[in-house]
SERO-4910 file (N, C-alpha, C, O; in steps of 0.05 Angstrom, whole numbers):
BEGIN
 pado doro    nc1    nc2    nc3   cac1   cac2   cac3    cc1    cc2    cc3    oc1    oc2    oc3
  Unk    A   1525   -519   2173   1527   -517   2144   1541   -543   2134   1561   -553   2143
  Unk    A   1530   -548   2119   1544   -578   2104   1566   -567   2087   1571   -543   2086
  Unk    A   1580   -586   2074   1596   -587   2055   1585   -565   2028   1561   -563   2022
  Unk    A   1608   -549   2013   1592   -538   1989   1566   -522   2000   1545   -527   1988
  Unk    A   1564   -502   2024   1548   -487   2030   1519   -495   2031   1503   -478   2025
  Unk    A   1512   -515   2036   1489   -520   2036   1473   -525   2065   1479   -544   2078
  Unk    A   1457   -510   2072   1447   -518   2098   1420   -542   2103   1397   -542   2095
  Unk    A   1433   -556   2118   1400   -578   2108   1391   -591   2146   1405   -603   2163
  Unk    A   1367   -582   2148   1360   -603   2182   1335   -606   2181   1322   -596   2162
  Unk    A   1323   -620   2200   1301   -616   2212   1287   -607   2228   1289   -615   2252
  Unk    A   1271   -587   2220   1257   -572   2239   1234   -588   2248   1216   -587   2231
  Unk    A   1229   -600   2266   1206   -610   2281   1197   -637   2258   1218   -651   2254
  Unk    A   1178   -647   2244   1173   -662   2227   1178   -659   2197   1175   -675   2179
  Unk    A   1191   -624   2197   1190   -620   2165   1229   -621   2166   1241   -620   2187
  Unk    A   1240   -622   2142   1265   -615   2129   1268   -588   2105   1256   -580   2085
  Unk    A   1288   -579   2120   1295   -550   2104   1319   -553   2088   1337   -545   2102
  Unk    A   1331   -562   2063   1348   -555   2047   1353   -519   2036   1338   -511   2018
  Unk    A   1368   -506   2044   1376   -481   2044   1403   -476   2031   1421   -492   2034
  Unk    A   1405   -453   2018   1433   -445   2010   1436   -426   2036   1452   -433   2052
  Unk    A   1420   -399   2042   1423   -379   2057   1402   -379   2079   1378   -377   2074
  Unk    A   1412   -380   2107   1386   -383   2126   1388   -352   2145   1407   -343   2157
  Unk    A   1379   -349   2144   1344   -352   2150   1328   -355   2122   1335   -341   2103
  Unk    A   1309   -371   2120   1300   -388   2090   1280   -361   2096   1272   -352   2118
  Unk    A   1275   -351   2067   1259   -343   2059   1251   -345   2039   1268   -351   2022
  Unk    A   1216   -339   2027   1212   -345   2006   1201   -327   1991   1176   -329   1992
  Unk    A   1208   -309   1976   1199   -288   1957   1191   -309   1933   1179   -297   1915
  Unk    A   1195   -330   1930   1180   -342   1901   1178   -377   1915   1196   -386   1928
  Unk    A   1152   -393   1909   1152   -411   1913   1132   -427   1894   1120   -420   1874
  Unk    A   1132   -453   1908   1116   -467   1886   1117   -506   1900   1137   -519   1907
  Unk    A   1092   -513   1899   1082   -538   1916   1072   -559   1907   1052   -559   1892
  Unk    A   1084   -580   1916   1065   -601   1908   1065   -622   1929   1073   -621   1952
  Unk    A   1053   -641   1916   1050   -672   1936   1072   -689   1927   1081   -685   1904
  Unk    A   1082   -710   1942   1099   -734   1929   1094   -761   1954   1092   -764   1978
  Unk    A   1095   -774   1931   1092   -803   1959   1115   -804   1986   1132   -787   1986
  Unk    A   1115   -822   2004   1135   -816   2029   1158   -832   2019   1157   -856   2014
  Unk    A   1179   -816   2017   1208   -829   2015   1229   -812   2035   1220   -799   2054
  Unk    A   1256   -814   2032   1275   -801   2050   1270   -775   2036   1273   -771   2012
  Unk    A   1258   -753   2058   1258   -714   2062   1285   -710   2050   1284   -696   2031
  Unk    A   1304   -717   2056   1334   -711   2051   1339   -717   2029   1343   -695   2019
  Unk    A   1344   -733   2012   1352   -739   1991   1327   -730   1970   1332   -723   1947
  Unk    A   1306   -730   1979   1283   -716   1958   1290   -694   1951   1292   -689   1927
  Unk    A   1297   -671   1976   1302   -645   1982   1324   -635   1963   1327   -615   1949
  Unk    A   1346   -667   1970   1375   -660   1945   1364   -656   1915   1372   -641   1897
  Unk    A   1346   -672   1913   1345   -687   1882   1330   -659   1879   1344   -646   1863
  Unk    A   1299   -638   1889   1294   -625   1877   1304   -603   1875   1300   -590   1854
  Unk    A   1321   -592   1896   1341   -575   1899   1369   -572   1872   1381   -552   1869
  Unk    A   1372   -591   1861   1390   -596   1844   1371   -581   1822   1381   -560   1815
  Unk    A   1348   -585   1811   1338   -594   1788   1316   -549   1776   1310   -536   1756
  Unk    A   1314   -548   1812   1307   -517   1815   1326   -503   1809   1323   -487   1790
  Unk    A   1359   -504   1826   1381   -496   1819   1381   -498   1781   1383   -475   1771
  Unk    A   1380   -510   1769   1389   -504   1735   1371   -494   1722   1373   -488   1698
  Unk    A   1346   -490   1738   1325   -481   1727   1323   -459   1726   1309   -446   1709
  Unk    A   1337   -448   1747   1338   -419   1759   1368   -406   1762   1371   -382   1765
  Unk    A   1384   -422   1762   1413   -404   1754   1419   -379   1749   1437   -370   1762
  Unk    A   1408   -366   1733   1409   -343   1720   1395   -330   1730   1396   -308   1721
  Unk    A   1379   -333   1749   1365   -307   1757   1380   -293   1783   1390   -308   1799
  Unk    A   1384   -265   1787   1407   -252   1797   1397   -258   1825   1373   -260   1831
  Unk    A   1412   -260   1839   1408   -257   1872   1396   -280   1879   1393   -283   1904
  Unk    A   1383   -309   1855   1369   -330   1878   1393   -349   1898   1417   -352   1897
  Unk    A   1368   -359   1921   1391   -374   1932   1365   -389   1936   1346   -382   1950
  Unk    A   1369   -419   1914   1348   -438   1930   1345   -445   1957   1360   -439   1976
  Unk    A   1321   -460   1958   1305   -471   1992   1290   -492   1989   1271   -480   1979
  Unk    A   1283   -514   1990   1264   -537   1990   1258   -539   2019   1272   -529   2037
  Unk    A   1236   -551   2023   1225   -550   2048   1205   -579   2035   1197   -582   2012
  Unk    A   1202   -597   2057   1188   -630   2057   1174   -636   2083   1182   -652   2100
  Unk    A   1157   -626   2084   1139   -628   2106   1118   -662   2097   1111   -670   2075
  Unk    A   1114   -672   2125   1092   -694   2125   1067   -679   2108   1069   -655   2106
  Unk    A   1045   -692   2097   1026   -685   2089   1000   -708   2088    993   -721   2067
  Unk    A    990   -710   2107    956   -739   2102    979   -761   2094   1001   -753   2103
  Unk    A    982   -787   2078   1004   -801   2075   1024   -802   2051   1030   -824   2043
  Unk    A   1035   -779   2038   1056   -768   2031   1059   -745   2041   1050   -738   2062
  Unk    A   1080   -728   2021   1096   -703   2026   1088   -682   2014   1078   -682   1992
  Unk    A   1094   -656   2032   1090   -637   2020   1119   -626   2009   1137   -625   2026
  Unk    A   1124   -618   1985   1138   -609   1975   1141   -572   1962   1131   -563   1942
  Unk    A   1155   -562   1979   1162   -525   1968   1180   -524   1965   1197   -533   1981
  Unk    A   1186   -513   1941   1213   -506   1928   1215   -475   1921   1193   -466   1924
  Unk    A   1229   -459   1914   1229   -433   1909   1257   -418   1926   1280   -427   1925
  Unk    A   1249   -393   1942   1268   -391   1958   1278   -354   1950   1260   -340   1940
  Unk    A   1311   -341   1955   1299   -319   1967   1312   -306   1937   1328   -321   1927
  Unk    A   1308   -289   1928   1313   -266   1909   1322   -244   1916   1308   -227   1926
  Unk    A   1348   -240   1912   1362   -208   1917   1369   -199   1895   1392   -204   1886
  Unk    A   1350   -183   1879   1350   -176   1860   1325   -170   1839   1304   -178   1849
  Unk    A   1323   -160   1817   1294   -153   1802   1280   -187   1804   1294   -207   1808
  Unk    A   1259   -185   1802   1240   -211   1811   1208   -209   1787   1187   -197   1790
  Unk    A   1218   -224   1767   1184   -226   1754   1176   -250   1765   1184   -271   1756
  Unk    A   1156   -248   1790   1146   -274   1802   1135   -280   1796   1137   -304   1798
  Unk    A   1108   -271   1783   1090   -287   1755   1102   -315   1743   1095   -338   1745
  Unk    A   1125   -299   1726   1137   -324   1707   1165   -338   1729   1177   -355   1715
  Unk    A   1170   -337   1741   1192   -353   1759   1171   -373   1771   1172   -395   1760
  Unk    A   1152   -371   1790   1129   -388   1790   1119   -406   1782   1116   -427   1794
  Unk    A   1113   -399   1759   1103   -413   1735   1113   -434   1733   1103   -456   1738
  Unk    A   1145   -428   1723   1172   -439   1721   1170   -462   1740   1167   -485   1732
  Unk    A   1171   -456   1759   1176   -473   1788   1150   -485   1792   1151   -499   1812
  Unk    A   1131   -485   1782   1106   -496   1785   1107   -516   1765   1109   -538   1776
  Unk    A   1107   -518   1738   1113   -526   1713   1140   -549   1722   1140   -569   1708
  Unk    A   1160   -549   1744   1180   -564   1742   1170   -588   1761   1174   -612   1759
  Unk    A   1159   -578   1776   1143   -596   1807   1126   -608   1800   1114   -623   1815
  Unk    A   1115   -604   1764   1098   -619   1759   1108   -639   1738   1091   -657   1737
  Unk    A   1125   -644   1722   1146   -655   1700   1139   -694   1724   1145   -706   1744
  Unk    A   1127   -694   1703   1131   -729   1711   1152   -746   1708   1154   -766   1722
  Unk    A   1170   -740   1691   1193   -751   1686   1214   -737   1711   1227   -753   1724
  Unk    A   1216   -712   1716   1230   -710   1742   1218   -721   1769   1233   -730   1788
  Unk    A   1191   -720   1769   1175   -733   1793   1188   -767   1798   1190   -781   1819
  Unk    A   1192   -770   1778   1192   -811   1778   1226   -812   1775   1238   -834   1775
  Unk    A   1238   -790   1773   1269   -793   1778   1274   -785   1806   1292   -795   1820
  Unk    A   1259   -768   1813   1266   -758   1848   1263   -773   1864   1277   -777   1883
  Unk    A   1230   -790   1851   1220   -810   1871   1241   -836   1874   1245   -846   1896
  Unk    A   1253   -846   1851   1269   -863   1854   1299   -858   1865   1313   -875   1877
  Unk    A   1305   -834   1860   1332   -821   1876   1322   -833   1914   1332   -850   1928
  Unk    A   1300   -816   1920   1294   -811   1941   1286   -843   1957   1281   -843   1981
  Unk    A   1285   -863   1943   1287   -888   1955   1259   -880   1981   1250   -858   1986
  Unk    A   1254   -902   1990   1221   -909   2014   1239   -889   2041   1260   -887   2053
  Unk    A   1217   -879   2039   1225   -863   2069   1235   -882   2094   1223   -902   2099
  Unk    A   1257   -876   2107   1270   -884   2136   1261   -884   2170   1276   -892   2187
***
């Protein structure tokens, strides 16, 4: 566990950013991003899900950065202990993974992959 509860490694070629492990995902949501550092991507979208989702009772975010053809696969979401409208949390989390202005701040957080 890192500092401030956060669990972050690599499992085989992908990276798991976790609050609570065993990662599970009762709500998620995916995209592509060009290849930069898994780790600091993982921070930057992890931060940005966290405010997005605060308020909903019981979440504990999860990012996950797997290789993908020549970028990344990006899942964000994670586990829900508590009532869950996954329709609109989804959405939510779909709608944020797609925000170009956060895309081109992560990507620059996340500096050329190592």
């Amino acid at each position: 566990m890192s500092r401030a509860g956060w669990h972050g490694a690599f499992e085989g070629d992908r990276f798991v950013l976790a609050r609570r492990l065993p990662v599970r995902w009762d709500v998620a949501a995916s995209c592509r991003m060009p290849r930069v550092s898994a780790p600091r991507l993982a921070r930057a979208v992890r931060q940005d899900v966290w405010r997005a989702l605060r308020r909903l009772r019981g979440f504990a975010p999860s990012v996950e950065i797997a290789p993908e053809g020549q970028g990344l696969r990006v899942t964000a979401g994670g586990r829900v202990d508590g009532p869950l409208p996954r329709a609109s949390v989804e959405a939510r989390l779909a709608e944020l993974l797609a925000c170009p202005v956060r895309r081109a701040r992560w990507t620059a957080y996340a500096g050329p992959a190592r």
